[in-house]
C-alpha positions as CSV (number, residue, x, y, z in Angstrom):
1,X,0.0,0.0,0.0
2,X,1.1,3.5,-0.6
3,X,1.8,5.9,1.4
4,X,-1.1,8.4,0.2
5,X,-3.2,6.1,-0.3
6,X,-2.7,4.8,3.6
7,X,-3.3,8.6,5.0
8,X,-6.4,9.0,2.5
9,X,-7.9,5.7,4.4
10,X,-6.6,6.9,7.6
11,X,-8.0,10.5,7.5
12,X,-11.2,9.0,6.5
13,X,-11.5,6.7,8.8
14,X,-10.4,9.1,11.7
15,X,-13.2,11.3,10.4
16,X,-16.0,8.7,10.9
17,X,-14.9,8.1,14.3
18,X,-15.4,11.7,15.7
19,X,-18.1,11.7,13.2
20,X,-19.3,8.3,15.0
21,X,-18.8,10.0,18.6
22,X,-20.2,13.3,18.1
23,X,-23.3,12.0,16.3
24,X,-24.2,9.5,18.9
25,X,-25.3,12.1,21.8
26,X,-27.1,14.1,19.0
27,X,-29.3,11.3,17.7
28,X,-29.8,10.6,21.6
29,X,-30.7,14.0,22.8
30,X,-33.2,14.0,19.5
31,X,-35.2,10.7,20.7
32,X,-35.2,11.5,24.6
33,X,-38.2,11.5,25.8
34,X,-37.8,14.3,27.5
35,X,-38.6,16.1,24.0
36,X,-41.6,14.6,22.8
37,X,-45.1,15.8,23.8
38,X,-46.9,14.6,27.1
39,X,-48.7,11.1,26.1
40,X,-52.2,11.5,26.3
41,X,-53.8,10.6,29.6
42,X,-55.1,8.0,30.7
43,X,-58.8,7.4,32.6
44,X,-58.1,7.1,36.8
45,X,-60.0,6.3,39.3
46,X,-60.8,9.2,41.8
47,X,-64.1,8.1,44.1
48,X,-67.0,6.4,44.4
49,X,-70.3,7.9,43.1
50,X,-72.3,6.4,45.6
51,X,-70.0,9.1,48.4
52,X,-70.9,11.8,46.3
53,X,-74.0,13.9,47.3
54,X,-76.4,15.6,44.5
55,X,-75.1,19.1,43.7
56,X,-72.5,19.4,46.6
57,X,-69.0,19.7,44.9
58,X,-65.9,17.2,46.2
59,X,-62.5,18.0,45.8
60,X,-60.7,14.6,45.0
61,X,-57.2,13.7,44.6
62,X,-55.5,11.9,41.2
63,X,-52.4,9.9,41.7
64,X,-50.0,8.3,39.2
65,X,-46.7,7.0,39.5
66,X,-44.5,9.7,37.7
67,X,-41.1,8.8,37.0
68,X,-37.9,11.5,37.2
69,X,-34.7,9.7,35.1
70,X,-34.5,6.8,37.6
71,X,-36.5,7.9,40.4
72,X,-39.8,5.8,40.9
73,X,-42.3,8.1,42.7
74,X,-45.2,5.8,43.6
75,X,-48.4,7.0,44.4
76,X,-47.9,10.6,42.9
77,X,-50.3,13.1,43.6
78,X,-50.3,14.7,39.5
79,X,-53.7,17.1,40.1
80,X,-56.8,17.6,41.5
81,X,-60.3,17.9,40.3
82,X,-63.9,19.3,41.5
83,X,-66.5,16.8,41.1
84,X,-70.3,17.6,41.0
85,X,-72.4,14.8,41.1
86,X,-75.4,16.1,38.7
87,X,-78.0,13.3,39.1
88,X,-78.3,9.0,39.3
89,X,-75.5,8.4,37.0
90,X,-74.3,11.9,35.8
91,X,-71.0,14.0,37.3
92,X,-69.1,17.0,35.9
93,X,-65.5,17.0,36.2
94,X,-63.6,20.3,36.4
95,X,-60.0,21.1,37.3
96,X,-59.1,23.1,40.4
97,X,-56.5,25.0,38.1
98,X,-57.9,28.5,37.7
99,X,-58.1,29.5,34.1
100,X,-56.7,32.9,34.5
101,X,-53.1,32.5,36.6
102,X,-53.3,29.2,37.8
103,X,-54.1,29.4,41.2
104,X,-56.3,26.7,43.0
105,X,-60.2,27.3,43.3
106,X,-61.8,27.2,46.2
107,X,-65.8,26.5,46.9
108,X,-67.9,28.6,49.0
109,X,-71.0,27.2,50.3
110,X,-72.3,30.1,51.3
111,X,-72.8,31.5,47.5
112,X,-72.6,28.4,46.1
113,X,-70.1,29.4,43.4
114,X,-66.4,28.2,42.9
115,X,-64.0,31.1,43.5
116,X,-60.4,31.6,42.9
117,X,-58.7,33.3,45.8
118,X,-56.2,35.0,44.1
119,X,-57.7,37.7,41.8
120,X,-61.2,36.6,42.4
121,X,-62.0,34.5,39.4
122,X,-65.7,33.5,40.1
123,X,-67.8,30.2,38.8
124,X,-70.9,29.0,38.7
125,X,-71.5,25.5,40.2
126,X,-71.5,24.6,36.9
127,X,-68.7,25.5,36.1
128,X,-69.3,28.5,33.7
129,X,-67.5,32.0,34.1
130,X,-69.8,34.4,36.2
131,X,-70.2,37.6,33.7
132,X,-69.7,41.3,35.1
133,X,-73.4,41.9,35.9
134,X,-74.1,38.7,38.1
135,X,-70.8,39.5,40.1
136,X,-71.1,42.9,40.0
137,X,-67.4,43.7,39.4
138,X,-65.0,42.4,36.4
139,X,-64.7,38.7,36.6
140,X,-60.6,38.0,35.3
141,X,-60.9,34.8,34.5
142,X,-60.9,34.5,30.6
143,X,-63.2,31.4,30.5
144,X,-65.1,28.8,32.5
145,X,-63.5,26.2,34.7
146,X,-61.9,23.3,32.3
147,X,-63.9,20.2,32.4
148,X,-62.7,17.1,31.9
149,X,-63.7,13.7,30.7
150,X,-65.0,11.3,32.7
151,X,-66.6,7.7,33.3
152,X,-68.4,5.6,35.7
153,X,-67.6,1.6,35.8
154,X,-69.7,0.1,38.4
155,X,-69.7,2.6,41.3
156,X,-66.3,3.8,40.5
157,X,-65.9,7.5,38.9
158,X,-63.0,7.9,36.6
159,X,-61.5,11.7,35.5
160,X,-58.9,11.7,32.2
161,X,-56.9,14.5,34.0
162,X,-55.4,17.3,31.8
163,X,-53.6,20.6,32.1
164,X,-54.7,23.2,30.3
165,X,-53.1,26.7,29.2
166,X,-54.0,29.8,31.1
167,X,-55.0,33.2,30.5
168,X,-56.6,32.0,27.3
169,X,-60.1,32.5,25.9
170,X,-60.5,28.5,24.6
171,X,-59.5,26.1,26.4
172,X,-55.7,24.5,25.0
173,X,-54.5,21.6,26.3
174,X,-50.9,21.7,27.2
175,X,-48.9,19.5,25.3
């Protein structure tokens, strides 16, 4: 073999090999999954129907196992959620997120409306956004409560649990 013709394979082949190292981490930090969109969720269980009374809102707890690199976290809590039991096999699930900031809403029996303690985002029991003449000042929250979807299975009540984006006038899921 010639010289040249040894350094022409030898500076090629050099070249692949940092090509070879440097790519590796690229392609890795391109498929991490720390980069792709939240999977879509999944239906979990939250309460019985049968504990929930007719028209009196619950506040109820949903928890996953959420995983952080290697960490397991068992038994997560990822959200919580308002239910409403509306009649024999009816409920309304809303988030506790407010749709203006983000702050948690609160439920006041006394006027028997959802309200968000931290600019005074104010709710129907159904969930809809209270307009400037019922509340009698401006309401900032730019839409109603986000409902979510749910399902009964026996006695069980289920809730898909979402985020959603605030400050917005239509609800966005947050991907």
């Amino acid at each position: 073999m010639e010289r040249r013709t040894f350094l022409t394979w030898a500076t090629n082949g050099l070249g692949a090999l940092f090509g070879l190292l440097l790519g590796v981490p690229a392609i890795a930090y391109l498929i991490d999954p720390r980069n792709r969109p939240a999977r879509a969720g999944e239906f979990k269980p939250v309460g019985r129907l049968s504990e929930l009374q007719v028209g009196i809102p619950q506040q109820v707890v949903i928890r996953d196992i959420r995983q952080d690199a290697w960490t397991l976290h068992p038994n997560e809590v990822i959200g919580r959620v308002w239910l409403v039991r509306r009649g024999e096999d009816k409920v309304d699930a809303f988030t506790t997120i407010c749709p203006h900031l983000g702050c948690s809403i609160n439920f006041e029996k006394a006027t028997d409306r959802f309200v968000c303690p931290c600019h005074g985002g104010t709710f129907h029991i159904s969930g809809q956004r209270l307009n400037e003449e019922e509340l009698g000042a401006p309401n900032p929250a730019p839409r109603g409560m986000d409902k979510l979807d749910w399902q009964i299975e026996g006695d069980v009540v289920l809730v898909k649990y979402e985020n959603y984006i605030q400050g917005l006038p239509e609800p966005e899921r947050k991907a």
